[in-house]
C-alpha positions as CSV (number, residue, x, y, z in Angstrom):
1,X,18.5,-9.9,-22.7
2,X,19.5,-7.3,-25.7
3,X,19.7,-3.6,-25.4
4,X,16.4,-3.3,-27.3
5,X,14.2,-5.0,-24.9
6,X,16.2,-3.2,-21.9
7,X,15.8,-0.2,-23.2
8,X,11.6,-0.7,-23.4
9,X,11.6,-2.0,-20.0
10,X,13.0,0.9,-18.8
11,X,10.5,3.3,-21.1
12,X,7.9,1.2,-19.9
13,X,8.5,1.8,-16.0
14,X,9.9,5.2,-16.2
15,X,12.9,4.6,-14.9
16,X,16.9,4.4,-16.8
17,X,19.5,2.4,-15.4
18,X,22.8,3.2,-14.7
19,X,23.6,-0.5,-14.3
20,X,21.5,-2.4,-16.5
21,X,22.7,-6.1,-14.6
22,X,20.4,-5.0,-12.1
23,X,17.2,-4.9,-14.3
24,X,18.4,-8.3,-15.8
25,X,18.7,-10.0,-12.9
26,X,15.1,-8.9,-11.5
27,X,13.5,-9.7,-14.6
28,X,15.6,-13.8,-14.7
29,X,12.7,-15.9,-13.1
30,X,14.4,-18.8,-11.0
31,X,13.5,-21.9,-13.7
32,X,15.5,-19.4,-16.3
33,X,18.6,-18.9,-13.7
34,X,18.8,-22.6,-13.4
35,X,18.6,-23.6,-16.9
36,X,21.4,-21.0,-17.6
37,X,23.6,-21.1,-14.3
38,X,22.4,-17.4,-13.7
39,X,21.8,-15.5,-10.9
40,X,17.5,-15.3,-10.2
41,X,15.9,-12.1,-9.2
42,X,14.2,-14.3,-5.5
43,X,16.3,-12.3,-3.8
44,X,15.8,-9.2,-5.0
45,X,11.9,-10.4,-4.6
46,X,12.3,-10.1,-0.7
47,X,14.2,-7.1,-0.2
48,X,11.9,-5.2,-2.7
49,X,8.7,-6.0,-0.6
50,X,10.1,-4.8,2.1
51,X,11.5,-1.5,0.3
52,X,7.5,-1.5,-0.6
53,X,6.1,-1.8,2.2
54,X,8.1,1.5,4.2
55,X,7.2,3.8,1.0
56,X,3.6,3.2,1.0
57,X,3.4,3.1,5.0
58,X,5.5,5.9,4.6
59,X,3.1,7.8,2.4
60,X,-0.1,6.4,4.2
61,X,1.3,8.3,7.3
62,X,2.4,11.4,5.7
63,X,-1.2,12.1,4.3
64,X,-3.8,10.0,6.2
65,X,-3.3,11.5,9.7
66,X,-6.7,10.7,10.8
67,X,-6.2,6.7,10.0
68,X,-5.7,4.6,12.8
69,X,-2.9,1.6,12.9
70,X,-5.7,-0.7,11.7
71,X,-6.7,1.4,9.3
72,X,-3.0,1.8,7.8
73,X,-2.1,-1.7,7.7
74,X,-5.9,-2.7,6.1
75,X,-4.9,0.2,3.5
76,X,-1.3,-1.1,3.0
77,X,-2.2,-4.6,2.6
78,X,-4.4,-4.0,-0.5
79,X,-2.1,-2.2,-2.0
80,X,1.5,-4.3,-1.6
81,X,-1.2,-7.5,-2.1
82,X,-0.5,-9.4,-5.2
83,X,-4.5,-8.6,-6.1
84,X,-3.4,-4.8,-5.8
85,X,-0.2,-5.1,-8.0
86,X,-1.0,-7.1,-10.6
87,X,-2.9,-4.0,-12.2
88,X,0.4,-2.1,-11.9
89,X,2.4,-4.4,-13.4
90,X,-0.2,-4.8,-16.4
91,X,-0.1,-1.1,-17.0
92,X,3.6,-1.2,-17.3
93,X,3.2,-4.2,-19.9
94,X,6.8,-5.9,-18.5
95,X,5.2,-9.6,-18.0
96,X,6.1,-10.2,-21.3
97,X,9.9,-10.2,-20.7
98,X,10.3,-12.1,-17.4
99,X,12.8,-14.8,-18.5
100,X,11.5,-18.4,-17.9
101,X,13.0,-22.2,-18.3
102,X,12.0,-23.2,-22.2
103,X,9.8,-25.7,-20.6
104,X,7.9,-23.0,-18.0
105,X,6.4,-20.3,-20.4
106,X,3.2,-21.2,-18.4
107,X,4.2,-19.7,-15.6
108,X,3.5,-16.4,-16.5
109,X,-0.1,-16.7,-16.9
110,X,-0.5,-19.0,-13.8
111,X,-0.3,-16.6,-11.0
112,X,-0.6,-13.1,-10.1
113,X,1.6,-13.8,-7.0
114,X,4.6,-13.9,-9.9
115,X,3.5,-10.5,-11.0
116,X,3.7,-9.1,-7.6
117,X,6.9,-10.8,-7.7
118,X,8.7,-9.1,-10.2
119,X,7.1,-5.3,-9.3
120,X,9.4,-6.3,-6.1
121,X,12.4,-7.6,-8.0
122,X,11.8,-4.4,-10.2
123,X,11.9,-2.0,-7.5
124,X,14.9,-4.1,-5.8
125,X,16.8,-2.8,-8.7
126,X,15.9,0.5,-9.0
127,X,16.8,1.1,-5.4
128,X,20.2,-0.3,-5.5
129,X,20.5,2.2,-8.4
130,X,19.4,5.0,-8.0
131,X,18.5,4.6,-4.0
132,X,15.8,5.7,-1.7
133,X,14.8,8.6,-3.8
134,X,14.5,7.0,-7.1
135,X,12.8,3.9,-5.3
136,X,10.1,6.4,-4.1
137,X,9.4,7.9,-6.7
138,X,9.3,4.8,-8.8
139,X,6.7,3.3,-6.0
140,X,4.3,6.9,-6.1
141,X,4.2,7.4,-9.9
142,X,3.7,3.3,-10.9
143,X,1.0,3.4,-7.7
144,X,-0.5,6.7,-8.7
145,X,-3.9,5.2,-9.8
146,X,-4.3,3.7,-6.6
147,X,-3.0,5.8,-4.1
148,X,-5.0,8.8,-6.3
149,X,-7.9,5.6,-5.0
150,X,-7.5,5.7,-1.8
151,X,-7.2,9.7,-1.4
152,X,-10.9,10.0,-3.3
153,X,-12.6,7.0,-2.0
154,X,-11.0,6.2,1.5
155,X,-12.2,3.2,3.1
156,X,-15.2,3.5,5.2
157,X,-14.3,4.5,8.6
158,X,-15.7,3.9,12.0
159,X,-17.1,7.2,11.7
160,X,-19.0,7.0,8.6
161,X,-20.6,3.4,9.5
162,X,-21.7,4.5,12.5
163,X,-23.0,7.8,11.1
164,X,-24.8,5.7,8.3
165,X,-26.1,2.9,11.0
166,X,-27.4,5.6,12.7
167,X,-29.5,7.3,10.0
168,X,-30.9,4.2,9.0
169,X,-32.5,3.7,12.9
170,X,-33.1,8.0,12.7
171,X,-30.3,8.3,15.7
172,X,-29.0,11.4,16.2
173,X,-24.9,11.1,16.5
174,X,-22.7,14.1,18.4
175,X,-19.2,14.2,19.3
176,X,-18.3,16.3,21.9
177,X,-14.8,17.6,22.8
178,X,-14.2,16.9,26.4
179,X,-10.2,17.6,27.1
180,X,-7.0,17.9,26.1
181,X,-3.4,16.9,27.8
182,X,0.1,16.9,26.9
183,X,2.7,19.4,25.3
184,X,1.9,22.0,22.4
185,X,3.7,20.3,19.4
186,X,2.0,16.7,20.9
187,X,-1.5,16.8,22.3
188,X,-4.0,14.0,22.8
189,X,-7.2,14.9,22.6
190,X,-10.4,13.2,24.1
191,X,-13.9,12.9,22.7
192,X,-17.2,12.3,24.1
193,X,-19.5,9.7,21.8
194,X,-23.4,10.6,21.6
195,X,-25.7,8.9,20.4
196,X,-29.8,9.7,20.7
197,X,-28.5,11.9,23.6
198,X,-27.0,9.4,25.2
199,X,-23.5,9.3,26.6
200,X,-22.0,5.6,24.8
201,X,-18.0,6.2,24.6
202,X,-15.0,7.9,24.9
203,X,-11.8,8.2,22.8
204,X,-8.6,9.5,22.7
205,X,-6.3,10.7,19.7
206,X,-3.4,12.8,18.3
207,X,-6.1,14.6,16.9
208,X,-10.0,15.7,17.3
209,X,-10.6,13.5,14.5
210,X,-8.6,10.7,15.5
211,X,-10.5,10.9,19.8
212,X,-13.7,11.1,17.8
213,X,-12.7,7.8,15.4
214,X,-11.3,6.1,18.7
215,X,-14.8,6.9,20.2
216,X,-16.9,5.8,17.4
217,X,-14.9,2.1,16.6
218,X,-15.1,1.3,20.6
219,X,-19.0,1.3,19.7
220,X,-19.0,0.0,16.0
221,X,-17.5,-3.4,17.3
222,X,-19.5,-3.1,20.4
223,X,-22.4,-3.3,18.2
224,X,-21.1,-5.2,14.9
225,X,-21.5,-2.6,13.2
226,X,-20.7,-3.3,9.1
């Protein structure tokens, strides 16, 4: 690859190398590498998805508090999913250099999964760079549209269905704090669920909100609730 179409990658995905063998390699799909006895960028496929996946759990954690594990991993999924990368990778307009076999320029076009792939490959190579740092801030600033997403619009929670299930039958929905155990700096809290007056669940959480989304999910799959 010449310096001219390294150097746009590297505008493109905000990011300069310090070894620029790195970003060949992720961008030498595997029919390329075998047509020219190269090295191919599969390996650097897997250890970037997993370099993904702990920076946006990472960040899901940090600033999602009230999000239970389900709630995390639905999050994290669309977002690592090839569905949720391929926009990513189409903003950064890189496609368009992956190196393919003479005989495989279709490939490109033939799957998004290959776009996921070589976001992964990309961010393989930035981390052995520049390391953790310069892999997260790679991952928040190329994700920034959809993590700025998920901040505005959320996903739906338990609470919210069960709040909008209720309106919709005129139910009147109340969550009352009933107790609180364990040390200062690492309380649980507990929640009492009522609905029309009615005493229907209890939950427990690291937090009000988290007892009160325990409380309201026990009853949203009790009722298949959508």
């Amino acid at each position: 690859m010449d310096n001219n179409r390294l150097s746009e990658i590297q505008r493109n995905i905000g990011y300069a190398f310090n070894d620029e063998s790195l970003l060949e390699q992720a961008f030498c799909h595997s029919s390329y590498a075998r047509q020219h006895g190269l090295d191919d960028n599969e390996r650097m496929e897997f250890f970037g998805d997993a370099v993904l996946e702990y920076i946006v759990s990472e960040y899901l954690f940090d600033n999602y508090p009230e999000f239970d594990q389900g709630q995390l991993s639905k999050v994290r999924a669309l977002l690592v999913s090839a569905d949720g990368l391929r926009p990513v990778v189409d903003r950064m307009d890189i496609m368009r250099f992956l190196l393919v076999a003479d005989n495989a320029a279709q490939i490109k076009n033939q799957s998004k999964k290959i776009e996921a792939n070589l976001y992964e490959a990309v961010l393989c190579a930035v981390y052995k760079d520049g390391g953790m740092d310069a892999a997260r801030k790679f991952v928040l600033d190329t994700l920034k549209k959809e993590l700025d997403d998920v901040r505005r619009l959320r996903l739906k929670d338990c609470k919210t269905a069960l709040q909008e299930y209720c309106q919709q039958k005129q139910w009147t929905v109340e969550y009352r704090q009933t107790g609180k155990s364990g040390p200062d700096n690492k309380p649980t809290y507990y929640s009492a669920l009522y609905i029309n007056g009615r005493h229907e669940a209890d939950g427990s959480g690291l937090s009000k909100k988290a007892a009160e989304q325990c409380a309201a999910k026990k009853i949203v799959e009790k009722w298949g609730v959508k």
